[in-house]
C-alpha positions as CSV (number, residue, x, y, z in Angstrom):
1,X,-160.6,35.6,-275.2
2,X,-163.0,36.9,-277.8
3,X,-166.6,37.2,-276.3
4,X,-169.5,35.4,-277.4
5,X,-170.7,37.5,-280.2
6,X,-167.7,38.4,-281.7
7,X,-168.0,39.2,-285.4
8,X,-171.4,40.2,-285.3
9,X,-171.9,44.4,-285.9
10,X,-174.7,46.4,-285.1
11,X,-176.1,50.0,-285.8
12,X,-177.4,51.2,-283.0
13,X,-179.8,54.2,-283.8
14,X,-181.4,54.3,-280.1
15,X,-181.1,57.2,-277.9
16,X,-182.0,57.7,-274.3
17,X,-181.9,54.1,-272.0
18,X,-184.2,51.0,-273.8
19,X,-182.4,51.2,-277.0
20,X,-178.7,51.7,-276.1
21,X,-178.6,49.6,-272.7
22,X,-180.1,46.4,-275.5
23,X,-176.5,47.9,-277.7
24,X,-174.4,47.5,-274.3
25,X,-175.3,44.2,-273.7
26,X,-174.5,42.9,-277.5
27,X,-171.4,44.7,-277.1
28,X,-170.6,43.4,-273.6
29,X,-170.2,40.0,-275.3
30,X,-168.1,41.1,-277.9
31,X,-170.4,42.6,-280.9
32,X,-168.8,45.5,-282.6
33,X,-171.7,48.0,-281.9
34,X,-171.3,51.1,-283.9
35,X,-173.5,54.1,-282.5
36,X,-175.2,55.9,-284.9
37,X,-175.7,59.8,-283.8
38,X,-177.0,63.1,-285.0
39,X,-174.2,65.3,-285.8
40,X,-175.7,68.1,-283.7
41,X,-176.0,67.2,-279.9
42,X,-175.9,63.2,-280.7
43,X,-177.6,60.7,-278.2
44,X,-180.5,63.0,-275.6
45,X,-178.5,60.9,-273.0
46,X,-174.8,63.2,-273.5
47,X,-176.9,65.9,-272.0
48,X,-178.0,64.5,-268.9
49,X,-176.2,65.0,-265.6
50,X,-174.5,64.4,-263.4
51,X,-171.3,65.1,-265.7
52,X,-167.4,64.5,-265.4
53,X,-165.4,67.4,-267.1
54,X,-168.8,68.1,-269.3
55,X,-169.7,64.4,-269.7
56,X,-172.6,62.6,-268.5
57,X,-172.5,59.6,-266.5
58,X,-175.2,58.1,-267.1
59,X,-174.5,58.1,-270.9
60,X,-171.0,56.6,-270.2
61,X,-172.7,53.9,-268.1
62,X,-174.6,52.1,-270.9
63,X,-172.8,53.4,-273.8
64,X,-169.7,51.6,-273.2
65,X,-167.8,49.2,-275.6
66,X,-169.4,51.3,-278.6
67,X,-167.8,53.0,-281.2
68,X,-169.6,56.6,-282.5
69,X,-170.4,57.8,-285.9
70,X,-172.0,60.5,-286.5
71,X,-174.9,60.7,-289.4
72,X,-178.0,62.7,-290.5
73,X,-180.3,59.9,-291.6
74,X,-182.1,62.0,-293.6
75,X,-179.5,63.2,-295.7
76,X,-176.8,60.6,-295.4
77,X,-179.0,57.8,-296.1
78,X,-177.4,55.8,-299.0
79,X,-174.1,56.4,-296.3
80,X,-176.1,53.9,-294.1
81,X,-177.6,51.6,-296.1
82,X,-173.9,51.0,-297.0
83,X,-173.1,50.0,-293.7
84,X,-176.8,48.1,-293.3
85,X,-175.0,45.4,-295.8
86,X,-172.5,44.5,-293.5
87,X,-174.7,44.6,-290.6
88,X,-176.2,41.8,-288.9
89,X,-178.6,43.9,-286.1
90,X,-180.0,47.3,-286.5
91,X,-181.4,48.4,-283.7
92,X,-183.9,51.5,-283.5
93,X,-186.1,53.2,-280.7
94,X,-187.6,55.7,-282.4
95,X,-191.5,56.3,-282.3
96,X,-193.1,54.1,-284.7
97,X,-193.6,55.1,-287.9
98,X,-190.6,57.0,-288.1
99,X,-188.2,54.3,-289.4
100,X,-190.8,54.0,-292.7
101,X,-190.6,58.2,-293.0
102,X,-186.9,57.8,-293.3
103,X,-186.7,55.3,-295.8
104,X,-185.7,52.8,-293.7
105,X,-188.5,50.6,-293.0
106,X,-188.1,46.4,-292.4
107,X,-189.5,46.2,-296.2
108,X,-186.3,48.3,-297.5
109,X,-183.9,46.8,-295.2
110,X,-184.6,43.6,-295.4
111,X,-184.8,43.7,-299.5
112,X,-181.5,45.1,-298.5
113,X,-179.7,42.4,-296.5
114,X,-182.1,39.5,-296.2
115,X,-179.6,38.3,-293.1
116,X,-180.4,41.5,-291.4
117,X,-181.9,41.5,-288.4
118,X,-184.1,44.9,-287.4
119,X,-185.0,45.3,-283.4
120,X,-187.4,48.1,-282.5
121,X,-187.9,49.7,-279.1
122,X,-190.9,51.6,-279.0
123,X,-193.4,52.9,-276.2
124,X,-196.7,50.9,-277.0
125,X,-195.5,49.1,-280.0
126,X,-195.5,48.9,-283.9
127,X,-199.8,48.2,-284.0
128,X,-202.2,48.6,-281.9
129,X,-204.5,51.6,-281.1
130,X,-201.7,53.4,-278.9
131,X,-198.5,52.3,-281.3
132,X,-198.0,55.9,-282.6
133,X,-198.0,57.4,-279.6
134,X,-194.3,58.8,-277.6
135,X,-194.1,56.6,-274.6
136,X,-191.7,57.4,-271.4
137,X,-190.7,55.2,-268.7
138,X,-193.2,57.4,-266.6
139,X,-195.9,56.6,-268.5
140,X,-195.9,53.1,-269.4
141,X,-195.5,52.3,-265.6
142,X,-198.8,54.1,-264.7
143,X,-200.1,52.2,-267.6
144,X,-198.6,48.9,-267.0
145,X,-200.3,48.8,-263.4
146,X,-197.0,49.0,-261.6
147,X,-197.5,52.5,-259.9
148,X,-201.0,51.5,-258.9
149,X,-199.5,48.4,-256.5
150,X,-196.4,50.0,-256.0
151,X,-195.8,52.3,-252.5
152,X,-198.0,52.5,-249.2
153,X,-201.1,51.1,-248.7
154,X,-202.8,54.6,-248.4
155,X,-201.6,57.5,-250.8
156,X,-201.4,58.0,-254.7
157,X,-199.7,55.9,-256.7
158,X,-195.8,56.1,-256.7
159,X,-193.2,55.8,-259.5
160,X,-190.3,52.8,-259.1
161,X,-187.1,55.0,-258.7
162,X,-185.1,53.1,-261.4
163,X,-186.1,52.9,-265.0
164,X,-187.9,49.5,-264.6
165,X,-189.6,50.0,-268.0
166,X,-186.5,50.9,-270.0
167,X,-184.4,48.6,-269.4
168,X,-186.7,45.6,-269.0
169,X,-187.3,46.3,-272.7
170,X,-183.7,46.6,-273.3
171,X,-183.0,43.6,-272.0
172,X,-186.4,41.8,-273.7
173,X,-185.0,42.8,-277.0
174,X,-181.7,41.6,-276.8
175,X,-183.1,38.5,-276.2
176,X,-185.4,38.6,-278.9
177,X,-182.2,39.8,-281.1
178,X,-180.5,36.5,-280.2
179,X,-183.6,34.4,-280.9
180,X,-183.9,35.8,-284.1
181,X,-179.7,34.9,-284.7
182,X,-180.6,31.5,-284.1
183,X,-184.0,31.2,-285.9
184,X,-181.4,32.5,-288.9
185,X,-179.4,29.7,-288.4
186,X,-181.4,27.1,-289.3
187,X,-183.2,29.6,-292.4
188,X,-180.8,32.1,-293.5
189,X,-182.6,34.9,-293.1
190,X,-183.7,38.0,-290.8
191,X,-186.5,39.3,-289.4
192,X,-187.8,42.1,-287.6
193,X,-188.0,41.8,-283.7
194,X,-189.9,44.2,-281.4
195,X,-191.0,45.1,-277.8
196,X,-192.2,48.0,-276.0
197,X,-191.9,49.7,-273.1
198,X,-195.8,49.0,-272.0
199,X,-195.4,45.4,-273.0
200,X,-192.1,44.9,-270.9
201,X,-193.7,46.5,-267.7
202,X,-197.0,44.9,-268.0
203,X,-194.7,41.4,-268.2
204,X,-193.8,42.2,-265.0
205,X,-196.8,42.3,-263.1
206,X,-196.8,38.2,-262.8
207,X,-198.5,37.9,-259.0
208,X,-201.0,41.0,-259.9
209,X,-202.2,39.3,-263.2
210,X,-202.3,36.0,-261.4
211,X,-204.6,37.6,-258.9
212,X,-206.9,39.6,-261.5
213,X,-206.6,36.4,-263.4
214,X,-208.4,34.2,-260.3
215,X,-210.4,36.6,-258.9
216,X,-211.2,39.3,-261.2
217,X,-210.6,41.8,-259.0
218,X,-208.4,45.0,-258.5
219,X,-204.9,43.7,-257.2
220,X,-204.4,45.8,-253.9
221,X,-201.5,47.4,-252.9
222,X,-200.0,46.0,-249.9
223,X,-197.2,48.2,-249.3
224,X,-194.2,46.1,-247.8
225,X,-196.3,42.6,-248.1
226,X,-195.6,40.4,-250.5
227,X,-198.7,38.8,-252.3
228,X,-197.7,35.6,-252.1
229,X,-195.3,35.1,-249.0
230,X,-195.2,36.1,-245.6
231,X,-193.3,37.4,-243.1
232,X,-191.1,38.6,-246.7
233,X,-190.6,42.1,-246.2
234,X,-188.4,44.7,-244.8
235,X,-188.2,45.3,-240.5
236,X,-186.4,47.7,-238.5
237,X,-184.0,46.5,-236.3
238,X,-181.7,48.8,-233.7
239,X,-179.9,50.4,-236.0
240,X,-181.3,50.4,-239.4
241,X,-183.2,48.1,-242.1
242,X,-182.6,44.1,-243.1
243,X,-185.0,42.2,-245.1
244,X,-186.3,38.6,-244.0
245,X,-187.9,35.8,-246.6
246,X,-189.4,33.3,-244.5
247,X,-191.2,32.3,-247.6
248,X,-191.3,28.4,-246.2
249,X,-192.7,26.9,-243.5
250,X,-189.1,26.3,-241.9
251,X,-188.0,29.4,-242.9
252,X,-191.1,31.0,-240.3
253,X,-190.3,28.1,-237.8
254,X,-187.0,29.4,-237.9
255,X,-187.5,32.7,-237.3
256,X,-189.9,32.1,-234.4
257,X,-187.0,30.6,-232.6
258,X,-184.9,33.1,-233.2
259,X,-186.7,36.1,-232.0
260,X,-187.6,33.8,-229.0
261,X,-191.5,33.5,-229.8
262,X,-192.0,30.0,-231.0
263,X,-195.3,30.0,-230.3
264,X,-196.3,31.8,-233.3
265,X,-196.0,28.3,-234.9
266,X,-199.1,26.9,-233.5
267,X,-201.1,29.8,-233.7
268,X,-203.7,29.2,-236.0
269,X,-203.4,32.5,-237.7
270,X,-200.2,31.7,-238.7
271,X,-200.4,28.0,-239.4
272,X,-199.5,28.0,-243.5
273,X,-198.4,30.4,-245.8
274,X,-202.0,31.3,-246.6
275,X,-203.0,31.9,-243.0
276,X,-199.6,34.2,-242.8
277,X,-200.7,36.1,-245.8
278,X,-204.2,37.0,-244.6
279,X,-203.1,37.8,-241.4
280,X,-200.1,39.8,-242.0
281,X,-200.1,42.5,-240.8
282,X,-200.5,41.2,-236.8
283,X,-197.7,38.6,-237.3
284,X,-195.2,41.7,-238.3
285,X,-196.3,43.5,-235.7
286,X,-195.2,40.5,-233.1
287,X,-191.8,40.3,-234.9
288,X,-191.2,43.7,-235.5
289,X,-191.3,44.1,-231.7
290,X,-188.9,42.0,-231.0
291,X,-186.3,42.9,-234.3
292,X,-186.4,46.4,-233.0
293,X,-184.6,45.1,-230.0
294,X,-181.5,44.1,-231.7
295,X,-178.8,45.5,-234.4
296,X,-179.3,44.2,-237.7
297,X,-176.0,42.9,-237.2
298,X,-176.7,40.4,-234.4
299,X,-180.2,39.4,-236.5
300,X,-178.0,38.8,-239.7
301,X,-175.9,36.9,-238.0
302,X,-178.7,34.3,-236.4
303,X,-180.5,34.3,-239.7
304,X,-177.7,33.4,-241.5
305,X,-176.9,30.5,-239.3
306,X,-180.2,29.2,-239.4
307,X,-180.1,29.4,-243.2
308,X,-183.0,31.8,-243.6
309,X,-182.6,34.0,-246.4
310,X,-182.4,37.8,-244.7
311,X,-179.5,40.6,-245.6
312,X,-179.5,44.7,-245.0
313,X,-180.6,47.3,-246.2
314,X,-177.7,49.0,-248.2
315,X,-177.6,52.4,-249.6
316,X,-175.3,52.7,-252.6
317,X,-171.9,53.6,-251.4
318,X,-172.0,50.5,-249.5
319,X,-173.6,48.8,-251.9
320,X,-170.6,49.5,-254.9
321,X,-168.1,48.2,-251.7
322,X,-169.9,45.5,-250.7
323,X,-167.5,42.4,-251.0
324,X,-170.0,40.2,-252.5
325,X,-170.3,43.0,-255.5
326,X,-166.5,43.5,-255.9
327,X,-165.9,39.8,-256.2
328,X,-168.9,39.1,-259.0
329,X,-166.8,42.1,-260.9
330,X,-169.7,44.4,-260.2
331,X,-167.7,47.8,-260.5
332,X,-165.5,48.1,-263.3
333,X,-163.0,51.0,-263.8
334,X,-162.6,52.4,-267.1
335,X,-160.6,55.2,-268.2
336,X,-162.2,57.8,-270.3
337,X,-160.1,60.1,-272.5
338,X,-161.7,63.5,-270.8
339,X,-162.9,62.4,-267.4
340,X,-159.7,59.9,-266.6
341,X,-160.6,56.9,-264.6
342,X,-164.6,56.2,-264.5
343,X,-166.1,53.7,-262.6
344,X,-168.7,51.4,-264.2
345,X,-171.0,48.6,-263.6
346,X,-169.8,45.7,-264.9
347,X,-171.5,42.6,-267.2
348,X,-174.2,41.1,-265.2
349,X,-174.2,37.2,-266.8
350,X,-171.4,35.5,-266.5
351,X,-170.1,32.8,-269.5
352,X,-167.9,30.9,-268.5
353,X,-165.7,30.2,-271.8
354,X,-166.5,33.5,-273.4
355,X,-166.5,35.9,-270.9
356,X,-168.0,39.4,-271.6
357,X,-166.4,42.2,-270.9
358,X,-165.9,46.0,-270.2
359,X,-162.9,46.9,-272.7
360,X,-163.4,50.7,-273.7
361,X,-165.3,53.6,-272.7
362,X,-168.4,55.0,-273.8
363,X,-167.0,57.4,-277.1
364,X,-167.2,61.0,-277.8
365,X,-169.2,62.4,-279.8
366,X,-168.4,61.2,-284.0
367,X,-165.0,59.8,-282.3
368,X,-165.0,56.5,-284.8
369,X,-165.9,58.2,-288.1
370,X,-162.8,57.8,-289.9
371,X,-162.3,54.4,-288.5
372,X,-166.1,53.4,-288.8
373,X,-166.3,54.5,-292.8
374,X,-162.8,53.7,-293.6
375,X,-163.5,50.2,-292.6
């Protein structure tokens, strides 16, 4: 079944994550997404390990469904403005300014192929004080405020281990991509759509702008607590880790029976959600106690009965087996023309009459040009 953007082709310019992980999730639902590379060493992402048989990984997780050209932008520009009159998305990360150096600013593009739609990826953004600045993952979570909530309560600031800033701003502009589709419905024409990686992180931060926001005051970092909810954190148990969300007042009724202290409830430092909050830190303490008794198994188990929402701890080779994963066609096997099989993750949102889908490997280097500029 074709997916739901079949017929629609992009140039993808991007390199790195932001960029190419807003390509995959066009071409997950069917857009012919033609990769754009420099003939020399293509995408920064090819060279990044770990590899299989001399090719990276990470590359072939969110460069899948894409077809490769390469191109010099610089000298094979009239090459690509050929292609930008077929195109309905370009799609760019570069640093900003850099599009306009190349000749390939909205103003030419658009003049172009009025239906075109440009999206840009940038660190800070097209204005703005900080716009022609490079901008990393790194830095735009220090500047976002994330690092300076996130980790103990004591220490420096620490980094989120996953590229929250990249790919939130992936995915932010492939929604802006499809906003702009259907504002071009209705008018017939493009337009230019952009994020950055500051602006995607800072969105984020919704419970530590809500508390600047009230109170004016520095958001604290609270380790495990939530900001909002509480007990909602992680415990030990026997035998490892599980997470508990007694984020309502039955949820924390609940739990009190089950660890066999139900007089928590009454206690008037824990009477609402408020009280919970503010006094924390001595409520896990009483539950810990008692979690640490058990397996996480058993606690699961009486959790799950009870209808609180609770699960483990996983680390990743259980969580890419985890039955709940396989059967929401989490891990998708591909097979790669150097590296044989490859597993992959699969397509996150689920339609339910055009299903998107994983149907071809991220491509070698320049593998499409014939195909690509014969077309």
């Amino acid at each position: 079944m074709a997916g739901a953007l079949e017929g629609l082709l992009v140039l993808d310019l991007t390199s790195n994550l932001s960029g190419p992980y807003c390509a995959m999730m066009l071409a997950d639902h069917g857009a012919d997404v033609i990769k754009i590379e420099q003939p020399e060493g293509g995408d920064a992402a090819r060279h990044m390990p770990p590899f299989v048989n001399g090719e990276s990984a990470p590359f072939m997780i969110w460069n899948r469904n894409k077809r490769s050209v390469t191109m010099d932008l610089k000298k094979d520009r009239e090459k690509f403005l050929k292609l930008v009159d077929h195109a309905d998305f370009v799609v760019e990360n570069f640093r900003a300014g850099v599009m306009q150096r190349l000749g390939l600013d909205w103003k030419t593009l658009h003049a172009r192929n009025p239906e075109l739609i440009l999206g840009s990826i940038s660190g800070f953004g097209q204005t703005g004080p900080y716009s022609t600045r490079g901008g990393f993952d790194l830095i735009t979570q220090g500047m976002s405020g994330l690092m300076s909530v996130n980790g103990p309560e004591d220490g420096p600031p620490f980094r989120l281990p996953i590229a929250i800033s990249d790919v939130t701003a992936g995915m932010f502009l492939a929604f802006g991509l499809l906003a702009a589709l259907e504002a071009r419905h209705r008018t017939g024409l493009g337009q230019h759509v952009e994020t950055s990686l500051l602006e995607a992180a800072t969105s984020l931060c919704v419970y530590e702008a809500a508390h600047y926001f009230a109170t004016g005051t520095r958001p604290p970092r609270m380790g495990q607590q939530h900001r909002g909810s509480s007990p909602y954190q992680v415990f030990a148990t026997a035998d490892g880790y599980i997470t508990v969300g007694a984020s309502h007042q039955k949820f924390f009724e609940g739990v009190c029976t089950i660890v066999a202290l139900p007089e928590l409830v009454a206690d008037p430092r824990f009477l609402s959600v408020a009280d919970r909050v503010a006094n924390n830190k001595a409520l896990v303490a009483l539950l810990q106690a008692k979690l640490a008794q058990q397996s996480s198994a058993h606690w699961l188990a009486a959790l799950e009965a009870a209808g609180i929402p609770a699960g483990p701890v996983l680390h990743f080779d259980e969580v890419f087996t985890d039955p709940q994963i396989l059967a929401r066609d989490m891990v998708v096997e591909t097979h790669h023309p150097v590296t044989g099989p490859f597993r992959t993750l699969g397509v996150t949102v689920k339609l339910s009459d055009t299903p998107g889908a994983v149907h071809r490997p991220a491509p070698r280097l320049g593998e499409h040009n014939k195909e690509v500029l014969g077309e």
